[in-house]
C-alpha positions in Angstrom: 0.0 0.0 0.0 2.7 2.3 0.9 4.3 1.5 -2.6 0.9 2.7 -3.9 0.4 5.7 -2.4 4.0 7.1 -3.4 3.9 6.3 -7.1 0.5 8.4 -6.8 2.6 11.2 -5.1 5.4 10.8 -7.6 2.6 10.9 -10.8 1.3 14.4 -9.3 4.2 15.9 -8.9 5.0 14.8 -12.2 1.8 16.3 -13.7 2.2 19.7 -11.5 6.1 19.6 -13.1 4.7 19.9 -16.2 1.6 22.2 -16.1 3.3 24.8 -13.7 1.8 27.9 -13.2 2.9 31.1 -11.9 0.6 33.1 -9.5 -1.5 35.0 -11.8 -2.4 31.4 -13.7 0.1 32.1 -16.5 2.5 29.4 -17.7 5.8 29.0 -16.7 8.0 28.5 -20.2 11.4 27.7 -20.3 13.4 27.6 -24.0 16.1 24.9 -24.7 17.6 26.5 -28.4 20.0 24.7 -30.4 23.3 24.1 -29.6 25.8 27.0 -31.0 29.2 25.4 -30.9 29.7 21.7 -31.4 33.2 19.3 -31.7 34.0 16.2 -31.0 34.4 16.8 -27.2 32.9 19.9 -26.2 29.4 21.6 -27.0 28.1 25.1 -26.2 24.3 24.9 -25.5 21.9 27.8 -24.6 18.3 27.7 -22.7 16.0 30.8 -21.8 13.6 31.4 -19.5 10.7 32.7 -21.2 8.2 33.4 -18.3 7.8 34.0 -14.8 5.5 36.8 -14.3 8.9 38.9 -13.9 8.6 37.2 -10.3 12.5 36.3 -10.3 11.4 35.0 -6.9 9.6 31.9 -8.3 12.8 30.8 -9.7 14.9 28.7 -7.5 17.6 27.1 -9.8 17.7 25.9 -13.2 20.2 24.4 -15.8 20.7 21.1 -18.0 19.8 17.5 -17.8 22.0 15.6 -20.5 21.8 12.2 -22.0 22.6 9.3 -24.5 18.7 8.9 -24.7 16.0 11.4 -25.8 14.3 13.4 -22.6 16.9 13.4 -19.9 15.3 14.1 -16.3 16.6 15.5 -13.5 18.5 12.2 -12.6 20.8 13.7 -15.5 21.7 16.6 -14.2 24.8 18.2 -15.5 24.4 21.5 -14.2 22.6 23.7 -12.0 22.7 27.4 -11.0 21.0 28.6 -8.0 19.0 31.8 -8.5 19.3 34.1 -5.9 18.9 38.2 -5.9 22.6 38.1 -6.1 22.9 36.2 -8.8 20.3 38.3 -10.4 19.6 41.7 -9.5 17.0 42.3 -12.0 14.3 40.7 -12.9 14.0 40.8 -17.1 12.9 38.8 -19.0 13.7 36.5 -21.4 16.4 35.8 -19.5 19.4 33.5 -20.9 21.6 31.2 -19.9 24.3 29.4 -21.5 26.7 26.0 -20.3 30.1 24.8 -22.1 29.9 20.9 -21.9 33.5 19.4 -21.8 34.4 15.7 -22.2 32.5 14.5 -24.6 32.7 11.4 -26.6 32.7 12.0 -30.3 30.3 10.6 -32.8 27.7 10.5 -30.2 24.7 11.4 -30.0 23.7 13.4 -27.2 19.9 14.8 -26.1 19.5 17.7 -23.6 16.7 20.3 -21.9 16.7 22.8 -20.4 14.8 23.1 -17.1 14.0 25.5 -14.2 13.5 24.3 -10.4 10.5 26.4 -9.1 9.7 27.6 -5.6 6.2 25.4 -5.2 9.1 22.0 -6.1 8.2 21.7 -9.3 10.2 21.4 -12.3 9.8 22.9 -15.9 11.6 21.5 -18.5 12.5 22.7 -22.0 12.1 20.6 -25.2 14.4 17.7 -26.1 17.4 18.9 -28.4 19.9 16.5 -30.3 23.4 16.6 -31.4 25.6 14.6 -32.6 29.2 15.5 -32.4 31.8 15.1 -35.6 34.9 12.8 -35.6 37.8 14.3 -34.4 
C-alpha cells in the first residue's frame, strides 16, 4: 500500500512539473535553443527562460539534464545554477543562460533540456534537443 500511495505522489508531482503555473495562472515556459558550438568533445548549449510573471522569486535554480537517450530528467543533471537576488539583481525577461559541456565522446549522440526548479518543487523542462558531435 505504501508503494501505492508514493507512485500516486510521484505521478502528481509529475503532472504539476509539467503544467506549472505562476501566481497569476500564467504558464511558466522555459526555451532549450540549439546548440551554438559543437566538436567532438565539447558543446556550447543555450536555454531561456521565457516566463515568470517577472517574479525572479519563483525561480529557485535551473540548468541542464544531458543524456545518450531522448528526454533526460533531473537524474541527468549536468548542471545547476542557484537563483538568488545576487545572482540576479534584476528581474527581465527573457532571461538566458548558457553552459560549455566538456568531455564529450565524439560521434555520439547526445539529447539535452533545459529546465527550471520552481519555488512550489516543481520542475519545468525545455524541449528535447539532439546533437551529434563530428569525428575528431
Amino acid at each position: 500500500m505504501n508503494k501505492s500511495k508514493f507512485l500516486v505522489l510521484m505521478g502528481i508531482l509529475l503532472i504539476f512539473g509539467f503544467t506549472s503555473c505562476n501566481k497569476n495562472g500564467e504558464k511558466v515556459t522555459i526555451k532549450t535553443n540549439q546548440p551554438e558550438i559543437v566538436n567532438a568533445h565539447h558543446a556550447k548549449i543555450t536555454g531561456t527562460i521565457k516566463s515568470l510573471d517577472k517574479n525572479i522569486n519563483e525561480l529557485w535554480a535551473y540548468g541542464y539534464c544531458l543524456g545518450e537517450e531522448p528526454n533526460p530528467d533531473m537524474s541527468q543533471m549536468v548542471t545547476c545554477v542557484y537563483a538568488t537576488d545576487y545572482d540576479h539583481p534584476d528581474v527581465s525577461l527573457p532571461r538566458p543562460f548558457e553552459y560549455t559541456l566538456v568531455g564529450l565522446e565524439q560521434e555520439t549522440e547526445y539529447h539535452f533540456r533545459a529546465f527550471a526548479f520552481l519555488n512550489e518543487n516543481s520542475v519545468v523542462f525545455g524541449k528535447d534537443i539532439s546533437f551529434t558531435t563530428p569525428a575528431e
